[in-house]
N, C-alpha and C positions, 0 to 999 in steps of 0.2 A: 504494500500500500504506500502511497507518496506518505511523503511529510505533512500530513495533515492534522490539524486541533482533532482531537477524539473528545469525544459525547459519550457519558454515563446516559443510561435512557431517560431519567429526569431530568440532566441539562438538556437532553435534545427536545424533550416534552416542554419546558420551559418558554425553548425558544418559538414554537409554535404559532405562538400570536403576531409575533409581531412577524415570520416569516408568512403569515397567510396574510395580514395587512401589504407587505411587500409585494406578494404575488398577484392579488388585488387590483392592487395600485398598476404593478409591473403591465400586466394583462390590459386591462382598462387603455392605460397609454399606448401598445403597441397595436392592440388593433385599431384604436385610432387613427395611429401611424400608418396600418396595412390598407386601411379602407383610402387612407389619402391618396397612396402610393396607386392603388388600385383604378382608383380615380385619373391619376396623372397617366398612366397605361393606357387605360379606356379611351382619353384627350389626342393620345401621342398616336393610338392605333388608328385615331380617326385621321387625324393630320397626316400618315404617312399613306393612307388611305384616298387620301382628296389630290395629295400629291399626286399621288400615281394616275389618275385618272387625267392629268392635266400635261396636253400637250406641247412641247417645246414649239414656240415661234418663230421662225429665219425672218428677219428682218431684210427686206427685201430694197425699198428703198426707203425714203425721208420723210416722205408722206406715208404712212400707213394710215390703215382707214380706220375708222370708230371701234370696227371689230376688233384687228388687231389689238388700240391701246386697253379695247377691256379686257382682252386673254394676256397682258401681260400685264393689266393690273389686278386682274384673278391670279397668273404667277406670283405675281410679288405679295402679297397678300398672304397666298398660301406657303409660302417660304419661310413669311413672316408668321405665322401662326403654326407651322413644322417647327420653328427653330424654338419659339417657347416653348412649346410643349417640350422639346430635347432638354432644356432646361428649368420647368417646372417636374420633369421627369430625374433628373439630377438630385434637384432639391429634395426632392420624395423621398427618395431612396438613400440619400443623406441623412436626413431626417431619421428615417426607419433605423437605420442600421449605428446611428449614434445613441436613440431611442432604448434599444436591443441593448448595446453594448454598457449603457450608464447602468439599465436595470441587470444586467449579471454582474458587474461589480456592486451592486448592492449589497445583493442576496450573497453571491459567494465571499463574501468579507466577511460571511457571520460564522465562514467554516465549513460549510455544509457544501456538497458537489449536487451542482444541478445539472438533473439531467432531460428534465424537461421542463419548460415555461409554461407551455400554454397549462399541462395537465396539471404541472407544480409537483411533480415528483423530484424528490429529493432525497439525498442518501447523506448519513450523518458518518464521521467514520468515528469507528469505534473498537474498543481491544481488550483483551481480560484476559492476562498473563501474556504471553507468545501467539494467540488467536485474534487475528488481527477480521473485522467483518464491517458488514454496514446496518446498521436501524435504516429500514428504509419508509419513507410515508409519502405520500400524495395529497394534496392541496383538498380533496372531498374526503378526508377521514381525520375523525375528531382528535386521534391521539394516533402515537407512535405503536403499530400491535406487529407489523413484517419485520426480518431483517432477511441479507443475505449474506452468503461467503462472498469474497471480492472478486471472483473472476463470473458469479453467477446472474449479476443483473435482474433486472424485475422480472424474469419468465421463474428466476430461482429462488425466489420472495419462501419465506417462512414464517408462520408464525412464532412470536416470542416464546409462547410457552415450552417449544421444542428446542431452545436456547441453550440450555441446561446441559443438553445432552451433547452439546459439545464442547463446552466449557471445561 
């Protein structure tokens, strides 16, 4: 197991609350972030969309006719409404992934390895004697009741009561 803070099952019981206020909070803000982003995709698919559809003009001589200056103010136009989007699609995805990145240094400063956001599962590490394992919980259960061994991950979840027996 890395170098990590180990959790007695009451410190990691303790920390509970304020790791579900975190997750909450984390959650809340990031789909936010997902829907905006989602939004800026949506804008940009459309834009590279209208683009395509718009055909290059040879400018022929110096006089062009009425026609002409509007497909090349429908170009310019739609170039100019491409190029925001590329950059409200920037910002997006900036946004999201500085979002992302502020709420894991949160949560993982209290010690605890997350291994998932959205669901809020998290593994506390933990050790008794030479047995080195994890308390593992999920954001929808009231208290700490699974753990696992460290190479076993959540499909090898156990209940605490069968703890003992390896101990």
């Amino acid at each position: 197991m890395p170098a990590h803070k180990t959790f007695t099952l009451a410190q990691a019981n303790a920390l509970l609350p304020k790791l579900k206020a975190l997750l909450l909070e984390a959650n809340k803000e990031i789909t936010k972030n997902a829907e905006t982003l989602a939004d800026a995709y949506a804008v940009h698919d459309r834009c590279e969309e209208a683009m395509g559809k718009i055909k290059p003009v040879k400018v022929i001589s110096n006089n062009n006719s009425a026609n002409e200056h509007d497909h090349i103010n429908k170009l310019r136009d739609c170039r100019l409404n491409f190029q925001s989007s590329i950059e409200s699609l920037s910002q997006a995805k900036q946004n999201y992934l500085e979002t992302l990145n502020y709420w894991l240094e949160e949560i993982t400063q209290t010690g605890v390895i997350l291994r998932d956001i959205k669901s809020g599962l998290l593994d506390f590490p933990a050790q008794s004697d030479d047995f080195e394992y994890y308390l593992c919980w999920q954001a929808n259960e009231d208290h700490i009741q699974y753990w696992h061994m460290i190479n076993d991950g959540f499909m090898g979840r156990r209940p605490l009561v069968v703890l003992s027996e390896y101990l």
